[in-house]
C-alpha atoms as one frame of an Amber mdcrd trajectory, in Angstrom:
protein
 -72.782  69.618 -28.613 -73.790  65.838 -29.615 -71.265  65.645 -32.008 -68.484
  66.498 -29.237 -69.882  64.552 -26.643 -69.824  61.553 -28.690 -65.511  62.766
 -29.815 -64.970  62.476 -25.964 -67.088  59.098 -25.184 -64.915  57.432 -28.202
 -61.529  58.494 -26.534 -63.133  57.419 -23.273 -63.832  53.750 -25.062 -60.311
  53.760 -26.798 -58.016  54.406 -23.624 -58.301  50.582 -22.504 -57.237  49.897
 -25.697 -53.919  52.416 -25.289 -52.938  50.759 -22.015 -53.695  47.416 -22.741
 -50.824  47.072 -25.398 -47.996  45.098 -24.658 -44.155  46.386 -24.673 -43.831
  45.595 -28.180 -47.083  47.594 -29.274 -46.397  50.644 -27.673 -43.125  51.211
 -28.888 -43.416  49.870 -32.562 -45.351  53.237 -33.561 -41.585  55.232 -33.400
 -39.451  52.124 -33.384 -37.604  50.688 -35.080 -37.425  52.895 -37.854 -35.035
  51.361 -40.226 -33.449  47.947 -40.244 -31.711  46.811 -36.908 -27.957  45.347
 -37.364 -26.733  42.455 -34.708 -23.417  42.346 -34.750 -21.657  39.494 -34.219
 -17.783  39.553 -32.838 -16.548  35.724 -34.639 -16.148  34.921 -38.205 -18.831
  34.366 -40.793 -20.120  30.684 -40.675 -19.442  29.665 -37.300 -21.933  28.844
 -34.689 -22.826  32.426 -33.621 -22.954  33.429 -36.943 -25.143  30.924 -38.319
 -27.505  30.828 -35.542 -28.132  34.452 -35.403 -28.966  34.203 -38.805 -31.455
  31.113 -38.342 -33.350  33.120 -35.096 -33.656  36.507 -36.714 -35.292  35.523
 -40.000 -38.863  36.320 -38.488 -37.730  39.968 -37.879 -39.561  41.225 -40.485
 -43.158  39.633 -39.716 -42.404  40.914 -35.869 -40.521  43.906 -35.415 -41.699
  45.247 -39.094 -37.916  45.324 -40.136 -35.285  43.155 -41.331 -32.428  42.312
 -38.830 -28.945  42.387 -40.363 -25.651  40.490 -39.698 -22.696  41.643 -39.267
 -19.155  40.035 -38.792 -16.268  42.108 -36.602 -14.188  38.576 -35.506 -11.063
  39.205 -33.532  -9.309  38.583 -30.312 -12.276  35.658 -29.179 -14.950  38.830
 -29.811 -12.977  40.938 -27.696 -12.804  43.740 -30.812 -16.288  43.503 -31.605
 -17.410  43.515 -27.947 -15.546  46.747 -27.064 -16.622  48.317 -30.054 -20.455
  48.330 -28.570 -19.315  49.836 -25.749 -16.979  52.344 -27.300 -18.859  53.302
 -30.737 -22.492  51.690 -30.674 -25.967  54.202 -30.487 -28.100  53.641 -27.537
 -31.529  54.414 -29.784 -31.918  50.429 -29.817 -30.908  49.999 -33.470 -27.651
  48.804 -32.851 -27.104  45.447 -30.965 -24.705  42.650 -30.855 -24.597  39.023
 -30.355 -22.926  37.440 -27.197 -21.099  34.674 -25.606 -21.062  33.626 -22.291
 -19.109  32.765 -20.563 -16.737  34.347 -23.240 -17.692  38.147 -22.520 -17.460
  37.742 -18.756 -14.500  35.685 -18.798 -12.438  38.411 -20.972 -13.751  40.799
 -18.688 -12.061  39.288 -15.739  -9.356  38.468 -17.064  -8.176  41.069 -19.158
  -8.752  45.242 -19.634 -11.586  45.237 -21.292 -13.864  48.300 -22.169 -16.582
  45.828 -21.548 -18.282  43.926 -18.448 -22.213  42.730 -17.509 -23.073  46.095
 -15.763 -22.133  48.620 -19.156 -23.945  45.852 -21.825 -27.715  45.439 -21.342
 -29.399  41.811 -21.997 -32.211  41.401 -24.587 -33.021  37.863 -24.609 -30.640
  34.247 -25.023 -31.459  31.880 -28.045 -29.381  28.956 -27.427 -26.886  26.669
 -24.867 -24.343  25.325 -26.806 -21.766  23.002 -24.985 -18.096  22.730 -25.714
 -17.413  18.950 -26.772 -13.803  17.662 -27.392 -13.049  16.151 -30.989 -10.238
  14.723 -33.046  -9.637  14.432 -36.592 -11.100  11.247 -38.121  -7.772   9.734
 -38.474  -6.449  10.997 -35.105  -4.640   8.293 -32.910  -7.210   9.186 -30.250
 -10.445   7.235 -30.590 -11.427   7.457 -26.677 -11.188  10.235 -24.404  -8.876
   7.922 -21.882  -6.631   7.356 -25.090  -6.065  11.178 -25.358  -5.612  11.279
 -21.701  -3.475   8.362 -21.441  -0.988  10.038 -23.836  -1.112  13.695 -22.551
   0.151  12.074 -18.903   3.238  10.469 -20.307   3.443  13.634 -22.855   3.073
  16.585 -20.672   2.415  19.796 -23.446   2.572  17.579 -26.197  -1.104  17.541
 -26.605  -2.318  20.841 -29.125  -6.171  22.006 -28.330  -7.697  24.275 -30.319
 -10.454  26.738 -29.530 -12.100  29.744 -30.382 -10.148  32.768 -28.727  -8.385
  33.027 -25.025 -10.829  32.616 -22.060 -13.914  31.541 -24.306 -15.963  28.523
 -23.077 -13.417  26.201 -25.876 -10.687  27.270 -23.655 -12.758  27.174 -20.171
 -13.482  23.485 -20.841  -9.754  22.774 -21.438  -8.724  24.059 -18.219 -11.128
  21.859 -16.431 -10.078  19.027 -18.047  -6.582  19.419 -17.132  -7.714  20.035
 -13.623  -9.714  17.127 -13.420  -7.337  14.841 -15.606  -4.211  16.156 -13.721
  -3.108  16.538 -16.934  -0.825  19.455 -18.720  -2.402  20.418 -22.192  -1.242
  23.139 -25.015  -4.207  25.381 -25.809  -4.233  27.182 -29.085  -6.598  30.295
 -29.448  -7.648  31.124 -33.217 -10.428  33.488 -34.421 -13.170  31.907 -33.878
 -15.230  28.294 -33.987 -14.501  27.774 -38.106 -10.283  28.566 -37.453 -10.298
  25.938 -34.534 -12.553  23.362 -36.539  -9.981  23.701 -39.058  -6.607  23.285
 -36.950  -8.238  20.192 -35.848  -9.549  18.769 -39.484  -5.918  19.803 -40.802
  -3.510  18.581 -38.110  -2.891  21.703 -36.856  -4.458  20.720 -33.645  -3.806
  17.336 -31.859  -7.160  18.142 -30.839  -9.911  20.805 -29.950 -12.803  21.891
 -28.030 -15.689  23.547 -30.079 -19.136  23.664 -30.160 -21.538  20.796 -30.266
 -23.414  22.502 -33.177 -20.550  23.262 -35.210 -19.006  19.394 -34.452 -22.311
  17.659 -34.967 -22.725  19.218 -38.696 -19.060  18.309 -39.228 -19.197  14.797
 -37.430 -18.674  12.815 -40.742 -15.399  13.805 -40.579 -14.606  14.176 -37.181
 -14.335  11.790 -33.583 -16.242  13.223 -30.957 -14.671  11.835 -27.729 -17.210
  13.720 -25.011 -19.258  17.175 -23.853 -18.405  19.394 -21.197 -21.871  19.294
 -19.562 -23.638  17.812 -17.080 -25.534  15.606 -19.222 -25.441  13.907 -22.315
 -27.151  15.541 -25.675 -29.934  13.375 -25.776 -31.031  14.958 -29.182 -28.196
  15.575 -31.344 -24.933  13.321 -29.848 -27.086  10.774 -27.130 -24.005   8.072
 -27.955 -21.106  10.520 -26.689 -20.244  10.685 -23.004 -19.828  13.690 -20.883
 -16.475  13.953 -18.925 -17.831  13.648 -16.179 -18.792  10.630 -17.225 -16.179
   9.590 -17.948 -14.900  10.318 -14.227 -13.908  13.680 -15.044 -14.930  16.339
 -12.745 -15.943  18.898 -15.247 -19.129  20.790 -15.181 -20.967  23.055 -17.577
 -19.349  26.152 -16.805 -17.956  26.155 -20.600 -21.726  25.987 -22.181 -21.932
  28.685 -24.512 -24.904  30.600 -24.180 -26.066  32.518 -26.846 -28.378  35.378
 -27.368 -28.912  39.190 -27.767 -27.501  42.371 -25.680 -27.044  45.604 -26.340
 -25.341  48.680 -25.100 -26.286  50.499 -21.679 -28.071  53.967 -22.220 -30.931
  52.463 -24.781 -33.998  53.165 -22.914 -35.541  50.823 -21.100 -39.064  51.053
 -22.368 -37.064  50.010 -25.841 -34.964  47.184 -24.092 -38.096  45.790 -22.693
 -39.815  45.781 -25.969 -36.573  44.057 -27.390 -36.728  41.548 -25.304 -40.602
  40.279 -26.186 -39.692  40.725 -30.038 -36.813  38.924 -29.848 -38.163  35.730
 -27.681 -41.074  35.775 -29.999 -38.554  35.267 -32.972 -36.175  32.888 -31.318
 -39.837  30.792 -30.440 -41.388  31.029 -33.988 -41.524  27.678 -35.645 -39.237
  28.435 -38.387 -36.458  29.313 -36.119 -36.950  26.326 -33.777 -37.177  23.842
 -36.619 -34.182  25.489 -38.449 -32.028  25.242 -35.245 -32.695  21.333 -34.897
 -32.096  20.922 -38.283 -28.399  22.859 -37.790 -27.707  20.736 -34.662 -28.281
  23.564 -32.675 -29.875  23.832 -29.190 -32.659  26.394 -28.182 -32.516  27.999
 -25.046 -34.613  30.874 -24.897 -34.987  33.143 -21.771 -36.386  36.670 -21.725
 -34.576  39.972 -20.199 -34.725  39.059 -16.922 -33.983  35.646 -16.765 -30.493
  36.523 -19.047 -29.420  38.985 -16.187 -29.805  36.109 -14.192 -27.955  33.845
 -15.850 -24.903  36.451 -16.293 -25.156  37.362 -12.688 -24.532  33.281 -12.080
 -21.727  33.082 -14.767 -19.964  36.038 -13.303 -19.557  34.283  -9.623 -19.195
  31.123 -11.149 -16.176  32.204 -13.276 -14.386  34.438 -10.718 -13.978  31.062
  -8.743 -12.472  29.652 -11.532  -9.864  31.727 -12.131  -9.139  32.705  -8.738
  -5.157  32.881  -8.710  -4.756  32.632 -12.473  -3.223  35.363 -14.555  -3.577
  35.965 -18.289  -1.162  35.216 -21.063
């Protein structure tokens, strides 16, 4: 009889214990049970690629598996996106990297399998904003040069950027609405393809990410950002357009981060979301990110829903009227 008293007043002690554990305890005793993959829709050793690389390497010391990469580029992430939809587990295992405004753009603009209410946010690493560069020997060395010339050359001027209705090609169309200007965009793969139109002369010019441009900008002219502010930490001498008189805003910031597809359960999302904000937060992320020119903006489930609930009225203005190509 004392023994079994004593058996029930030790389960009595443990259960604050039980309940007291956070998302990420609870789950972790029948989750993840192998490695996790994050697949990433753009080609290997552009931005998305190398900063999901950089933001997972704690994975390991947090979730108690690695996190691997994968690469499915095509069609501005339009082939890997529908894959999650289509093909993708909902046990939590399988996730993918995304881009807004790119996902929600291609969603309203084209038939996509995917939209913000079948994909289910995890957390957002990063805010990248689209900035507008020329090769180093371009005849362009102000943004008002490349302006000046598009006006008396209407379509003569070539920008490249990373897939149709991405944030590259978002920030183009604001610029010719605010420049009254006619430009000639030219989708490729992804972020590396369009560095390299511009680098080669494919490209007059191009739009691409202020990470990718500001580990490149030895051999590059950055001319300004499509934001509403200036880049005090990486590029604090380049203007923004609007600047520049320009009325662009920062509608075209790429923001970054985690998702995965609806049906996981939400007791798993949850605990997906405080893993992967504790990763994206851990020192070695945050001080491989500055290093890569690369901004950190983290936000947690919640405050990602938000932010796609805001891109999704935000970009249904923007192309009110328009029709794809």
């Amino acid at each position: 009889m004392i023994n079994l008293m004593k058996r029930y007043l030790m389960g009595l002690l443990a259960v604050p214990v039980v309940f007291g554990l956070s998302a990420l305890g609870a789950v972790q005793a029948d989750f993840p049970q192998r490695p996790l993959t994050v697949m990433i829709p753009y080609t290997a050793g552009g931005a998305s690629d190398f900063q999901a690389r950089i933001v997972t390497i704690p994975a390991e010391d947090v979730l108690g598996q690695p996190v691997a990469i994968i690469n499915r580029p095509g069609a501005g992430g339009q082939v890997g996106w529908n894959q999650v939809v289509q093909s993708f587990g909902t046990d939590g295992h399988e996730l993918a990297g995304y881009n807004v405004p790119h996902f929600i753009a291609q969603s309203i603009m084209h038939d996509t399998h995917y939209n913000k209410d079948n994909l289910e946010p995890i957390a957002n690493w990063g805010a990248d904003p689209a900035v507008l560069i020329v090769s180093r020997d371009s005849q362009f060395d102000t943004l008002e040069d490349l302006v000046e010339y598009a006006k008396a050359n209407p379509g003569r001027v070539t920008v490249s950027g990373a897939g149709q209705f991405v944030g590259h090609h978002i920030a183009t169309l604001q610029l010719e609405r605010a420049a009254g200007i006619e430009l000639r965009y030219v989708p490729t793969s992804g972020g590396v393809d369009a560095m390299r139109f511009v680098q080669g002369g494919q490209s007059m010019a191009g739009f691409n990410n202020l990470s990718d441009a500001y580990r490149a900008r030895d051999r590059l002219k950055i001319l300004a950002i499509a934001d509403v502010q200036r880049d005090e930490e990486f590029l604090p001498d380049v203007p923004t357009l609007k600047e520049r008189g320009f009325d662009v805003d920062d509608s075209s910031v790429n923001f970054r981060g985690v998702m995965a597809p609806k049906g996981v359960p939400e007791d798993r999302l949850e605990m997906l979301s405080e893993a992967f904000v504790k990763m994206f937060n851990d020192d070695r992320s945050k001080r491989r990110m500055s290093a890569g020119g690369s901004p950190l903006r983290v936000m947690n489930r919640a405050e990602t829903r938000e932010m796609w609930e805001r891109q999704q009225v935000a970009l249904e203005e923007l192309f009110e009227g328009m029709e794809a190509n």
